[in-house]
N, C-alpha and C positions, 0 to 999 in steps of 0.2 A: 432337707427335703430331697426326695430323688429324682432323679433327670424326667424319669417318665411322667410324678407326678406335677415335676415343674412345669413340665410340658401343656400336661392337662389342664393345667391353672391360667398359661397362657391364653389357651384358645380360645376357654371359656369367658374369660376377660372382655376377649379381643368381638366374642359373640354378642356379650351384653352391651359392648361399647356402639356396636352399630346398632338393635337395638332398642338401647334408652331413646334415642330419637323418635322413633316410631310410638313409643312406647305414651312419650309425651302428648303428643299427639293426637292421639286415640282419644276421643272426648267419652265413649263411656263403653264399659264391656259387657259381652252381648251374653245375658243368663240362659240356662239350661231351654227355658222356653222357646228362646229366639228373638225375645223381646227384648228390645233396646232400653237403657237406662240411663238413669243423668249419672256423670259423674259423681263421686264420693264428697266431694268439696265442693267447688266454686270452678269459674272461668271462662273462658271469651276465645274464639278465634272464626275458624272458615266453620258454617251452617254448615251442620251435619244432611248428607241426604233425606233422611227419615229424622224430622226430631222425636227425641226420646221423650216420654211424659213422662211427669212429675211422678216419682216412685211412691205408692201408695203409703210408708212411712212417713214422708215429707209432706203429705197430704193430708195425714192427721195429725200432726202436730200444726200446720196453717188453722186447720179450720178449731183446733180444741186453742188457739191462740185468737182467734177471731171470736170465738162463741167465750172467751174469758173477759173480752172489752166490753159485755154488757150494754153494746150499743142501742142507743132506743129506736124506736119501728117508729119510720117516719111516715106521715098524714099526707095526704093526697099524692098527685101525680110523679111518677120517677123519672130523674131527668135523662134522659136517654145520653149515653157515652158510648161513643168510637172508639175503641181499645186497638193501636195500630204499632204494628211490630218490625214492620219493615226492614232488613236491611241491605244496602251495597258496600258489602265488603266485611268488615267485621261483627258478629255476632255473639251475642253475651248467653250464657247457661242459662240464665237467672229469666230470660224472657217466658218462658212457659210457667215459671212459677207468677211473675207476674200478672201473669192472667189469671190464674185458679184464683188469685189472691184479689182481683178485684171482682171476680165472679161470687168468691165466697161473701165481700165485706157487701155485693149490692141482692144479695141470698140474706144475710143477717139484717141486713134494715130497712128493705125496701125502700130505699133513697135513690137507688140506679137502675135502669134500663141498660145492661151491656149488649153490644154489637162488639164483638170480635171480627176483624177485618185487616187484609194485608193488601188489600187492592187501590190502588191510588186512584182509580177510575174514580172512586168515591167523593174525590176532592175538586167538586163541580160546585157554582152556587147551589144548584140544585139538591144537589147531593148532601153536600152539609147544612140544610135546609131541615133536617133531622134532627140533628146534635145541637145538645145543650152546653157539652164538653169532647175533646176529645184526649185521648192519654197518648202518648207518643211513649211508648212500653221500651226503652232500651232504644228505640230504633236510630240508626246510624247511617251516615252517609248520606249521597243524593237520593233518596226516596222514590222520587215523582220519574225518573229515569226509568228506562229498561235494563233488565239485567241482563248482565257481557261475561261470558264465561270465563273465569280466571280475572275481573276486571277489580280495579280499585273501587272505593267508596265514590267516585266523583269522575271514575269514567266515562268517555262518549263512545258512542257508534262512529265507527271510522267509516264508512257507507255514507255519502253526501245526502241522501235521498233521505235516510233514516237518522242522519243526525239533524237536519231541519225538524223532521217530523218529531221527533222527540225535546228538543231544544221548546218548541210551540207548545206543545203539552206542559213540559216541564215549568214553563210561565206561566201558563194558565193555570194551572196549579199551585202556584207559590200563590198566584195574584188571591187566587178564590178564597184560599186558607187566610191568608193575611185581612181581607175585606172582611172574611166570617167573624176572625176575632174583633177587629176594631170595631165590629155592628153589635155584640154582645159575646160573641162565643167566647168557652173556657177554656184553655189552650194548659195542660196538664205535661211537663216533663220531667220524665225519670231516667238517672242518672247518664245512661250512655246518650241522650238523643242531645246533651251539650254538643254532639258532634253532628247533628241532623245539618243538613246542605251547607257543605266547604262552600260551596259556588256562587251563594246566594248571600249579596253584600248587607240585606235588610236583615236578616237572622239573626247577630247577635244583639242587635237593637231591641228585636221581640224579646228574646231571650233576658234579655239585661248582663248579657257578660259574654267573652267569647272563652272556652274554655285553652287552658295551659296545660296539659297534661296530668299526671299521675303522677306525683314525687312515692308518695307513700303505699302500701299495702299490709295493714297492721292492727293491730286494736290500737284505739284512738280514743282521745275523750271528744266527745260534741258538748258546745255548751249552747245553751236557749238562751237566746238574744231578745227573746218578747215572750217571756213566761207570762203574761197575762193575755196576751190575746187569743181570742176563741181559736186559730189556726194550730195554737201548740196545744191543745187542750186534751189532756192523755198522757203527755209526754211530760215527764219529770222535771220540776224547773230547776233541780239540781243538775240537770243532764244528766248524760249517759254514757256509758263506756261499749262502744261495738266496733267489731272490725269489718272494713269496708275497704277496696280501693277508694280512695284519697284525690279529687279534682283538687288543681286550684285555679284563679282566671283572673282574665287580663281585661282591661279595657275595654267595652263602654261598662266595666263594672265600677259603680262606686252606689256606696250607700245614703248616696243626698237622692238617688234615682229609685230604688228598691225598699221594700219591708223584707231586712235581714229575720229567717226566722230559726236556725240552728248555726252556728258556724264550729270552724275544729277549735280545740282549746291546744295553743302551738307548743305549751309547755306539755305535746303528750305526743308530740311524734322531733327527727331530728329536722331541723332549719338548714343544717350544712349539707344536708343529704344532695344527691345529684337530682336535677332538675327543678329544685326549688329558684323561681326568679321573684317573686314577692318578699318584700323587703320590712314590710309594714305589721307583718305577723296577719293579717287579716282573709281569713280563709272560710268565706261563707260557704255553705251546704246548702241551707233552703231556704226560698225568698218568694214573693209576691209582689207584681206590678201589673198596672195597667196598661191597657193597649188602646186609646179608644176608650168604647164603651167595653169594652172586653175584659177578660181577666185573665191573668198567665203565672201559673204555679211551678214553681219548680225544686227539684231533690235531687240531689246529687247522689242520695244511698238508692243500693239497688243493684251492686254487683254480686255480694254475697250472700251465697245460700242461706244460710242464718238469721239475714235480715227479716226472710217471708216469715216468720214465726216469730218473730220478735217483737211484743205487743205493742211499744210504743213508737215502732216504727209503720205498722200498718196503721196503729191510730193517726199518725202526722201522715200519712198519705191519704188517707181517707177522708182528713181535714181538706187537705187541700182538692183534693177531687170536689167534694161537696161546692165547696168555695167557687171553684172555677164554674159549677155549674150554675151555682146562681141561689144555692140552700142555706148559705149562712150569710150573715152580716158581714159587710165592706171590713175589711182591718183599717186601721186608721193610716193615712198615707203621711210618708214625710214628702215637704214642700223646698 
């Protein structure tokens, strides 16, 4: 190679090296139009200025996947759902699919009433005096807070005057939400909202587990842990093979408290991998418990683009929507 072209090779190098960072970064590129688009793949970080909408390919592959479930048109009143996407601090791609995708499934059966909302103001007795159910779409972090530029998920207002006022809200808020559920409401979580309020000590309790991280990011087997009950109903009770970021979780989970209703199959991701602390192999994905009078669903899938078109994952979210709202039968509880 000669001096000048080694030369050239270097710079170029040294160009791409700064860069790849940016490059990373960049959640989607901007087409000839000017119109924003979701990235190619999947992923998660800082909420774009402008979110980009669901690219009209990804659009018809959701709904020619919903109009293939053959869902039946349900009989009298639709239960009205709060679809609530909220976040401080980290933000998943997959939320805007989220929505089309429950938009589409309550367009295919008339079972739902959707309100699309990001306003916490909403979360008054009053207010959730409407809702039958509500979805927590990915949302992440303290919710009920204001947002602080550059702040974490779980940041305050440094301002005395405005972190009282905020602190008071932010209670009354938890308070309304939690009393909604335990009176009947359906309380609906998908995947990222295991991270809904760091702050909030009652949380994982609603929840039934506090999440551990992400060991995995991979195609993985799911296996169905109550193949008969109406909640998995759609979803193969051979399980399934999809790739998804990977929860696992910690205490107050145990399944003497919960209806497990998918968990990972361990023999299909590795054990020694970094960040694995579960010892027991026992890696639930989606479960049902009560609150109260209430009902509280939750899915762990939900990061992967893939996922929104993928039949038997919108059926098992669709189960449990229903569920929480109050349209299907109790699952049977263990005691």
């Amino acid at each position: 190679m000669s001096q000048t072209l080694h030369s050239a090779v270097v710079v170029l190098v040294a160009l791409l090296a700064c860069r790849l960072p940016a490059l990373a970064a960049e959640p989607a590129s901007a087409p000839a139009d000017g119109a924003a688009r979701m990235p190619p793949t999947l992923g998660s970080g800082k909420k774009p200025p402008v979110v980009p909408p669901v690219p009209d390919e990804h659009l018809a592959r959701m709904r020619a996947a919903v109009e293939s479930l053959n869902l039946p048109r349900r009989a009298g009143e639709p239960r009205n759902v709060l679809v609530f996407s909220r976040c401080r601090g980290w933000w998943h791609y997959s939320i805007p699919y989220g929505i089309e995708a429950m938009r589409m499934l309550a367009r295919a059966t008339g079972a739902l009433e959707i309100t699309v909302s990001d306003d916490p103001a909403i979360f008054t007795p009053e207010g959730l005096a409407d809702f039958d159910a509500i979805v927590f779409n990915n949302a992440v972090g303290e919710v009920f807070l204001p947002d602080l530029p550059g702040g974490s998920e779980d940041a305050l207002p440094a301002n005395p005057a405005k972190l009282t006022g905020a602190l008071r809200l932010d209670a009354e808020r938890k308070a309304a939400l939690l009393a909604w559920v335990r009176g009947g409401g359906g309380l609906v979580l998908l995947h990222g909202a295991a991270y809904l309020f760091p702050r909030w000590k009652e949380f994982p309790a609603l929840l039934g587990a506090a999440p551990d991280g992400h060991p995995w990011y991979h195609s993985v087997r799911v296996r169905v842990d109550a193949p008969d009950d109406p909640l998995n109903r759609g979803v193969p009770p051979e399980g399934l093979t999809l790739t998804d970021e990977v929860y696992q979780f910690r205490s107050p989970y145990s399944r003497k408290d919960l209806r497990v209703l998918l968990s990972l199959d361990p023999a299909s991701v590795d054990l020694t991998a970094k960040g694995v602390s579960r010892t027991d192999g026992d890696f639930a994905l989606a479960w049902v418990r009560r609150e109260g009078e209430g009902r509280v669903f939750y899915s762990a899938l939900g990061h992967h683009l893939d996922l929104f078109w993928t039949r038997a994952v919108l059926r098992h979210w669709y189960n449990g929507i229903v569920w929480a709202g109050g349209t299907e039968r109790e699952p049977s509880q263990r005691k």
